[in-house]
Every structure is written in C-alpha cells, then in structure tokens.
ROGUKE-705355 format. One record per residue (C-alpha): residue in one letter; residue number from 1; y, x, z. Coordinates in Angstrom, 1 decimal, padded with zeros to 4 digits. Each point is the difference from the previous one (the first is absolute). Example, Ala and Ser with C-alpha at 12.3 -4.5 7.8 and 13.67 -1.06 7.14 Angstrom:
! residues 2
 code pos     py     px     pz
    A   1 -004.5  012.3  007.8
    S   2  003.4  001.4 -000.7
***
This chain:
! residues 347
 code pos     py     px     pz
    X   1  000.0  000.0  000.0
    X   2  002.6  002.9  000.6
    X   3 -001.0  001.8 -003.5
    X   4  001.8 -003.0 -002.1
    X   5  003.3  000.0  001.8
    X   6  000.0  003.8 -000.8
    X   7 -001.2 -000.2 -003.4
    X   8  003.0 -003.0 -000.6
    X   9  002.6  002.5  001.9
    X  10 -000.9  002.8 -002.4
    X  11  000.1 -002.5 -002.8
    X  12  003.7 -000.7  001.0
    X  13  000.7  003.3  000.0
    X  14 -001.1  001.0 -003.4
    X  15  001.6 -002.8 -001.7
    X  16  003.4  000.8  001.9
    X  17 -000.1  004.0 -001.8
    X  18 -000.3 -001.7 -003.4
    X  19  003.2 -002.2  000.4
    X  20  002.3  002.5  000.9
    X  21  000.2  002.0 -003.6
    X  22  000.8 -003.1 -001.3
    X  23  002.4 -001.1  002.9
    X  24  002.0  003.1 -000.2
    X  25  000.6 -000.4 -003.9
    X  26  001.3 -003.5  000.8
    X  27  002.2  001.3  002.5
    X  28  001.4  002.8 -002.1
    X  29  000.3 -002.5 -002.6
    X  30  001.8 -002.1  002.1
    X  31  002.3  002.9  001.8
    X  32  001.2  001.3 -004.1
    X  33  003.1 -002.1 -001.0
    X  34  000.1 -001.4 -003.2
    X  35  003.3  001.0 -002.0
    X  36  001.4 -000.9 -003.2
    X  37  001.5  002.9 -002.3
    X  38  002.3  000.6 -002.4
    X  39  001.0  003.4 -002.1
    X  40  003.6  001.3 -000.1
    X  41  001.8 -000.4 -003.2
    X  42  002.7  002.7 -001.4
    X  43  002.4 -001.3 -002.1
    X  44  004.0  000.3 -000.8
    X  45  002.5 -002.4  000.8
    X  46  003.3 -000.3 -000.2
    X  47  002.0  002.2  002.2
    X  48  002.1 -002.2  002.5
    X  49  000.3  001.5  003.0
    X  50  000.0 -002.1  003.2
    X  51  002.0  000.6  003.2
    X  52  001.8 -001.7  003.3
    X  53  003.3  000.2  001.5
    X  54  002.5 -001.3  001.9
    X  55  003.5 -001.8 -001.5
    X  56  002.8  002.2  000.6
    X  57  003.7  000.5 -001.6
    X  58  001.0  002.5 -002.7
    X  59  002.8  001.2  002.2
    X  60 -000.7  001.7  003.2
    X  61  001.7  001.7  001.8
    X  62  000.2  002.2  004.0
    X  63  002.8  000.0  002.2
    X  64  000.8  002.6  002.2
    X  65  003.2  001.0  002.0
    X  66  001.9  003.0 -001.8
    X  67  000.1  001.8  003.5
    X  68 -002.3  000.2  002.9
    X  69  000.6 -001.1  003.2
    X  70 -001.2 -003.4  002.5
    X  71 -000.6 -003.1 -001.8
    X  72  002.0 -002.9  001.9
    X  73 -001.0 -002.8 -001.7
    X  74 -002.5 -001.1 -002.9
    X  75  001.4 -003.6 -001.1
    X  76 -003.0 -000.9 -002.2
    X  77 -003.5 -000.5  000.4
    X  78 -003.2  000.3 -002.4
    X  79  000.0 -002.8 -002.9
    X  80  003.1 -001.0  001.0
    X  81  002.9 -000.8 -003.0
    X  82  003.5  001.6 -000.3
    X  83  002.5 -000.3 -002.2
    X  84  001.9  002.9 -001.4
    X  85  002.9  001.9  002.2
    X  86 -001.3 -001.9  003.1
    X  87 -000.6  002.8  003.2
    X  88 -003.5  001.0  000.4
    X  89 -000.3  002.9  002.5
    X  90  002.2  001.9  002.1
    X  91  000.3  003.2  002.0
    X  92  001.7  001.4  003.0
    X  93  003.4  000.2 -000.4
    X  94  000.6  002.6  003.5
    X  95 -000.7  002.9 -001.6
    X  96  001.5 -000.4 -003.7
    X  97  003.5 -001.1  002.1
    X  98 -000.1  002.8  001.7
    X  99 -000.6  002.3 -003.2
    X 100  003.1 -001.8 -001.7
    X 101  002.2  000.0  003.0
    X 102 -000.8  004.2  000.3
    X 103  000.7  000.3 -003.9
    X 104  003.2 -001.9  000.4
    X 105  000.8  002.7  003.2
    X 106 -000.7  002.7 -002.7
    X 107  001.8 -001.2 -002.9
    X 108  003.4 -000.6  002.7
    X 109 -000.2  003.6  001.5
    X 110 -000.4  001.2 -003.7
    X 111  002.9 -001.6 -001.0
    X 112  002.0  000.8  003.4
    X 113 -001.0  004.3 -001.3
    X 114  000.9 -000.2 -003.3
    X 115  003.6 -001.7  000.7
    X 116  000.0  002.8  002.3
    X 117 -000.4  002.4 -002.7
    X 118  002.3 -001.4 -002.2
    X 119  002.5  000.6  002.6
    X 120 -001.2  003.5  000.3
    X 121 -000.1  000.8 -003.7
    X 122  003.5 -001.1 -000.2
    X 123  001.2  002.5  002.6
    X 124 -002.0  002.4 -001.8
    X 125 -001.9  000.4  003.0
    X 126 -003.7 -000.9 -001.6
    X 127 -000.9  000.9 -003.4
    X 128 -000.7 -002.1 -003.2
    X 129 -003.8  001.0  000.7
    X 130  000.1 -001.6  003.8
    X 131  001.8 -003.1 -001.4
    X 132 -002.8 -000.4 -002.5
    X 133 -002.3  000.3  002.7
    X 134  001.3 -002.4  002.3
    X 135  000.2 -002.5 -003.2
    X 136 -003.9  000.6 -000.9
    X 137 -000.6 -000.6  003.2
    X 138  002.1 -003.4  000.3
    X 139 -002.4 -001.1 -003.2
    X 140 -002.8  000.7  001.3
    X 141  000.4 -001.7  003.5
    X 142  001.0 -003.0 -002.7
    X 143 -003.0 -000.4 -001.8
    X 144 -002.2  000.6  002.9
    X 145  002.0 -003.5  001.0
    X 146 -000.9 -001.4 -003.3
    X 147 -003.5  000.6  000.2
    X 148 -000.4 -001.4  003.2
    X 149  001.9 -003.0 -000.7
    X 150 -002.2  000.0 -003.4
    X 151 -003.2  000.2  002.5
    X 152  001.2 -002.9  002.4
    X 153  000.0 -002.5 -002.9
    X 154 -003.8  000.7 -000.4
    X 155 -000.9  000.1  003.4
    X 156 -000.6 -004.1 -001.1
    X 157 -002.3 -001.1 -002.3
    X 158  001.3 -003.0 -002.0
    X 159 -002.3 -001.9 -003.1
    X 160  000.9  001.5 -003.5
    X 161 -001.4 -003.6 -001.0
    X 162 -001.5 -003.1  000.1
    X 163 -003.6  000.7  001.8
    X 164 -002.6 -000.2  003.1
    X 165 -001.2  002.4  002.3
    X 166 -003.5  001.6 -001.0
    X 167 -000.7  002.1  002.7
    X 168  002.2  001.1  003.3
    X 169 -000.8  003.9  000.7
    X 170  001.5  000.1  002.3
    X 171  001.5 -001.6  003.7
    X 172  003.2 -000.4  002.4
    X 173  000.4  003.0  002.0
    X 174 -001.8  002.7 -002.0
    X 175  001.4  003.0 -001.1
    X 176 -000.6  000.6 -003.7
    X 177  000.8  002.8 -002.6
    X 178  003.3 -000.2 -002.2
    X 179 -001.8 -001.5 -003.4
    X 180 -003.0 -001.1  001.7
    X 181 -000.6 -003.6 -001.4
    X 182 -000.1 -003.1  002.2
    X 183 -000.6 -003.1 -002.0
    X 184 -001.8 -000.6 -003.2
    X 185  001.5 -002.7 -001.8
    X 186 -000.5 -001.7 -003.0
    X 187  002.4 -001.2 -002.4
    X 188  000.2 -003.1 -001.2
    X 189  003.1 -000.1 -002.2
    X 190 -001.7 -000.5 -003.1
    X 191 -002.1 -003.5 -000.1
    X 192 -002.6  001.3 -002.3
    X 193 -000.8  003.2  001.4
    X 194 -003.3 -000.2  001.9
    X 195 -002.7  002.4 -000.6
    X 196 -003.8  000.5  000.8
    X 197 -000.8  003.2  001.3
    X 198 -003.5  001.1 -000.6
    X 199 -002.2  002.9  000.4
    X 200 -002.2  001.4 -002.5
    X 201 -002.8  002.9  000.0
    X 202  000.6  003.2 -001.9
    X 203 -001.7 -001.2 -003.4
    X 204  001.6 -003.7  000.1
    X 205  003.4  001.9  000.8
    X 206 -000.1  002.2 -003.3
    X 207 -001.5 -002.8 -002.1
    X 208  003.6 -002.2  000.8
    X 209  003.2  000.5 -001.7
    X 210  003.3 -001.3  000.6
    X 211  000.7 -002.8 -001.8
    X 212 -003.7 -001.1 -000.6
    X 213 -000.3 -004.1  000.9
    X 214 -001.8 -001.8  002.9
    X 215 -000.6 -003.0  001.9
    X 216  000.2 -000.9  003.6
    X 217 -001.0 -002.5  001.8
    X 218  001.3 -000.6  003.6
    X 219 -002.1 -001.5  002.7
    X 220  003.2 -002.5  000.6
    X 221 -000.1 -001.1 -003.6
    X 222 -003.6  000.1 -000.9
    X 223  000.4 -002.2 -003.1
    X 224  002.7  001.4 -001.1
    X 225 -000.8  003.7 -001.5
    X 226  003.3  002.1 -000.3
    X 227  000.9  002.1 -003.2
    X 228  000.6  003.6  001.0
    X 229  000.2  003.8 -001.9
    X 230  000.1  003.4  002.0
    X 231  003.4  001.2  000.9
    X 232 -000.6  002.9  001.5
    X 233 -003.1  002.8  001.1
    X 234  000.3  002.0  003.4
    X 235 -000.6  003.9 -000.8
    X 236 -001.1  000.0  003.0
    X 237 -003.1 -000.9  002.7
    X 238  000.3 -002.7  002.4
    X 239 -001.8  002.1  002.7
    X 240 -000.4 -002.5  002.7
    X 241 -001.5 -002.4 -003.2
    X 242 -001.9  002.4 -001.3
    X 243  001.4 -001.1 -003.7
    X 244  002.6  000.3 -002.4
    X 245  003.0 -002.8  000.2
    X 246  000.6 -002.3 -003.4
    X 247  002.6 -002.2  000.0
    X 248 -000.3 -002.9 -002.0
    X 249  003.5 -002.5 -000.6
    X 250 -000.7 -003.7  000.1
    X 251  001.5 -001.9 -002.9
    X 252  000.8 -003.2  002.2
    X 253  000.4 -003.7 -001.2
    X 254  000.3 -002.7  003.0
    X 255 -001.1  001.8  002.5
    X 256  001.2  002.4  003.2
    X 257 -002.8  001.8  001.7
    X 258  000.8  001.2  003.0
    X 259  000.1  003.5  000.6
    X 260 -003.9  001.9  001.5
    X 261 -001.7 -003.1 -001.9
    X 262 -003.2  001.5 -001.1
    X 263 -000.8 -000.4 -003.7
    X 264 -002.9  001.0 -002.3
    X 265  001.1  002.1 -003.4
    X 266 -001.6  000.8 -003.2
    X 267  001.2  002.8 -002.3
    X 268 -001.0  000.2 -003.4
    X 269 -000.2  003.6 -000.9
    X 270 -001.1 -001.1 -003.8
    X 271 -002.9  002.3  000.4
    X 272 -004.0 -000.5  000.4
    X 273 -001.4  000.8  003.1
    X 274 -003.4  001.0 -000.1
    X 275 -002.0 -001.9  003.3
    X 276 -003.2 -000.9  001.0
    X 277 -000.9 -003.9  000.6
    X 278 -002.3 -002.3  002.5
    X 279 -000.6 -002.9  000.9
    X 280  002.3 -001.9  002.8
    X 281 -003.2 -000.7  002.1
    X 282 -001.0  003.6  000.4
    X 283  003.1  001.0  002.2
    X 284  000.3 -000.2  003.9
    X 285  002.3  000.6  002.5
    X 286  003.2 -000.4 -002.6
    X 287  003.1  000.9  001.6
    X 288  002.7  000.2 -002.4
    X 289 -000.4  002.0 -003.3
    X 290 -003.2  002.4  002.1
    X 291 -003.3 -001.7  000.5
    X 292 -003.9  001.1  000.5
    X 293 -002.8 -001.0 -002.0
    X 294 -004.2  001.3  000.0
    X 295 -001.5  002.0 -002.4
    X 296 -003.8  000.8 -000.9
    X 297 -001.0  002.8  001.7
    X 298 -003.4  000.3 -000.9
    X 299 -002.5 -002.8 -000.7
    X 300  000.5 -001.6  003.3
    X 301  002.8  001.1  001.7
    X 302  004.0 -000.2 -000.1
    X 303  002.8  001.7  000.4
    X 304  004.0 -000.9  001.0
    X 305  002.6  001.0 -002.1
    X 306  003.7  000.0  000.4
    X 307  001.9 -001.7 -003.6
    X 308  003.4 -000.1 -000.5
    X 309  001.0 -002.9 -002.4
    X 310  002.8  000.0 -002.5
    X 311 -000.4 -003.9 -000.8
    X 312 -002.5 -002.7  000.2
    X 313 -000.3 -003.7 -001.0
    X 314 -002.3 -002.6  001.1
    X 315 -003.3  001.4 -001.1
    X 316  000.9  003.4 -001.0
    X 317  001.4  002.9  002.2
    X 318  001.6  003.0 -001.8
    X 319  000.0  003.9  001.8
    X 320  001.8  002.6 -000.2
    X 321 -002.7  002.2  001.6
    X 322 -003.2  000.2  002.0
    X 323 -002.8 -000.7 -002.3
    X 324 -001.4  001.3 -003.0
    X 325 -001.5 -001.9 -002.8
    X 326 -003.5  000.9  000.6
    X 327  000.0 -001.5  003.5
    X 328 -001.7 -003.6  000.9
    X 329  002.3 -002.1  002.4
    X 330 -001.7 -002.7  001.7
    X 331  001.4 -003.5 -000.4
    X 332 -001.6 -002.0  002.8
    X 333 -001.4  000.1  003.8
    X 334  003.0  002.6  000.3
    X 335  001.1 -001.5  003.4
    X 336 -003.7  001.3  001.3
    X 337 -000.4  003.1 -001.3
    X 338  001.0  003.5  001.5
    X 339 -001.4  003.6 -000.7
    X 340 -003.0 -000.3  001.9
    X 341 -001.2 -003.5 -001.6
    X 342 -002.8 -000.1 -002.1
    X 343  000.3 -002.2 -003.3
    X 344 -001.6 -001.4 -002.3
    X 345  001.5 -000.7 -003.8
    X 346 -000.6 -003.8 -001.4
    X 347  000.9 -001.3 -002.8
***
C-alpha cells in the first residue's frame, strides 16, 4: 500500500521537469515586447529655418548718469511707460554742489590775481610773461566751472523719448560708476517698430541673410501669422544663450503685441536642407525642438537616442541630426521600452 503513493509522487515529479522547457519559453515569450518599426528616410527639403523669441522694440537704449556718485532716487520701475523729457533717475546732489561751489571759489580768486596783475603790469612791476600767466590761469579756473556745471546737468537722467522701462540695474542708495548704465528702456516712438529677437546655431546663423523673408506667429495672435524679413545679424555670441541673436522686423497690420510676447519664426534661406525623416509615433519625451527616440540595436534590443528636429507635421518629424539612414526607429510600445528591454519586432 505505501509503494503506490510513492510510485504517483515520482510520477508528479517527472511530469513537472517536462513542463518547465516549455514554461520558460512562454515566459520569455511573454517578458520580449512586441515593437513596430520603421527605417529612417534622407531626403532634402526646403531650407526654412525655425526659431523662438521674445517681442522686443527696434530701439533700445541704457541710461546711465554721466558721473558717479549716490543715486537718490529712481522714479521708474520695470514695465512701467514714460513719455519723453519726463525725470527718470536721480543722484546725490551734496557732493556735485560742493564741486561747483569750490570751482566757483577758484574761478573768483583767479580773477581777484589777475586784476592784480594787471595792476602790477601797469606799474611795470610784473612782466608781460606773469600777466599772461595769471590770465591762463583765470581760464583755466573757468572751464573747470564749465565742466562742472556741464556735469551737474547729467547728474539726472531724463527720457530722450517716448518708452518703458526694460530692466532697473540698479537701486536708491548705491554708489555707481560715471557711465555705468541704470535702466534699459525701450523706445516706443515709432508705432511699427517691434522686433523678434531670436537665436540661431552657427550653421542656421550663416545660412540667413539680411533681407531674406519670414513669418512669425505670436502666441497672442495665433491665427494671425505676421509677415517679417531679417534686419539685422549679431557678429557676435550670446554667451549666456549659447546662440547667435537674429532679429527679425514685424510688418504689422491690426495688431500691437506687447513687448516679451513669445513668437514662433520661420526663415526661408531659399536653400535645401538635406535631413533625415521618421515617423511622429517613434519620438518620446519631446521637449521643444530636442526629443528621444529607440533604435535597433541588435535583433532584440534598443537603444535611446537624443534627435534634434528642424520641423515636423502631423505624421512626419524632420531632424537636423541624431540618426543616420541606415538606423531602424521603433514606432510603437515606446512608452515601455528602455535599454535593458528585450523586444520583439511584429509586423
């Protein structure tokens, strides 16, 4: 009676080792994730360069007090309107008084020695030479009165035009270099004369020439794209943008943007850019114009890949760089996969 229990365990047993081959194949099988692909096409396309920027005005400009010293008073603050001649900032006036009221001591005891001499020269006590002397002297207490009295005029800052404030530099009670600026304004004298300031990458920047047309559109207006052309190209690097500034002037018809309204531009160069195309489905984590995407790597693995897209459309996504035309980009399951995920490529 005990021998059949036995003989059943052992039965068990041996039946259990010949499942698990085929259980582990179905597991694998189950593990690999089944991905769609897609190769990546080369072709050229016309070469319009997009970028983003912010609204600003053709004419800006930096204030700064002629002379250092204390600043007394700012009158403005940022975004805020003025209208030209109106008072903006102002400095200490203690020590510049006291400069003027010492020049004004020099230029009367000047004048006080040379009447002297005059006197002198007539009595033939002093020489022509002395009386000159005391006369270059007289001159030159003079024109160190003009210059200060030249100097106290500046030690105010008053609006060339009609504007807003940009950017304060600077606060009441801080001691600031003669020339150093305070405000940046922006002029606003001219109704049409808005800009969009963008920045460009080394190859975009040479491929655009002054002159050359674009079209903006603003996220304020965005049904109503703007007509715009390049008016002018920085020569040099925008170091804390890491780019090259292009400033683009807006043609305007019915509308005022405000001024840091962000806008979308693109430039037509009028030549073809040679780029490599995917699908829309095969990117992830978009963020702007730079996005990822997987690759083959192998028969059943993947590989991320950093892209950086010149344009795209609804189906279609256009690079710059990051793939080459013999890779295979996968076009579905993305949002599961990473390096380490086995795959599995369907139809």
């Amino acid at each position: 009676m005990k021998t059949i229990p036995l003989l059943m365990l052992v039965a068990v047993a041996f039946l259990g080792c010949k499942q698990t081959p085929k259980e582990r194949v179905h597991l694998e099988d189950r593990e690999a994730i089944p991905v769609k692909v897609s190769v990546v096409s080369s072709l050229d396309v016309s070469g319009n360069i997009s970028a983003t920027g912010l609204v600003s005005t053709e004419h800006e400009a930096k204030y700064g007090f002629k002379i250092g010293g204390v600043i007394s008073r700012i009158l403005v603050e940022e975004g805020q309107s003025f209208k030209k001649g109106q008072l903006l900032a102002v400095l200490n006036a203690t020590e510049i008084a006291a400069g003027l009221s010492q020049s004004n001591l020099n230029v009367e005891k000047a004048q006080r020695d040379y009447d002297r001499a005059v006197n002198l020269y007539r009595d033939s006590v002093y020489t022509k030479e002395q009386l000159q002397n005391t006369k270059t002297l007289l001159d030159i207490a003079k024109k160190g009165e003009e210059t200060i009295s030249f100097n106290k005029q500046y030690a105010k800052i008053y609006a060339a035009s009609d504007g807003f404030v940009a950017q304060r530099l600077a606060s009441e009670g801080e001691v600031i270099a003669a020339g150093s600026p305070v405000l940046v304004i922006n002029e606003t004298k001219q109704d049409k004369s808005l800009l969009l300031k963008v920045g460009l990458t080394d190859k975009e920047w040479a491929s655009v020439s002054v002159g050359q047309k674009a079209t903006v559109t603003l996220d304020g207006y965005p049904d109503r794209p703007i007509e715009a052309y390049v008016l002018r190209k920085s020569q040099t690097a925008d170091v804390a943008a890491a780019s090259f500034q292009v400033e683009l002037k807006l043609k305007l018809t019915g509308i005022r943007p405000a001024v840091g309204m962000f806008g979308k531009a693109k430039i037509a160069t009028g030549k073809a850019q040679h780029v490599m195309s995917i699908p829309y489905d095969a990117l992830v984590e978009a963020d702007g114009y730079s996005a990822y995407a997987f690759i083959l790597n192998g028969t059943s693995k993947v590989k991320k890949v950093a892209v950086d897209i010149a344009s795209f459309d609804n189906k279609t996504v256009y690079l710059k760089e990051g793939l080459k035309a013999t890779d295979q980009v996968v076009i579905s399951n993305s949002a599961y996969l990473n390096e380490e995920s086995t795959i599995k490529v369907i139809q």
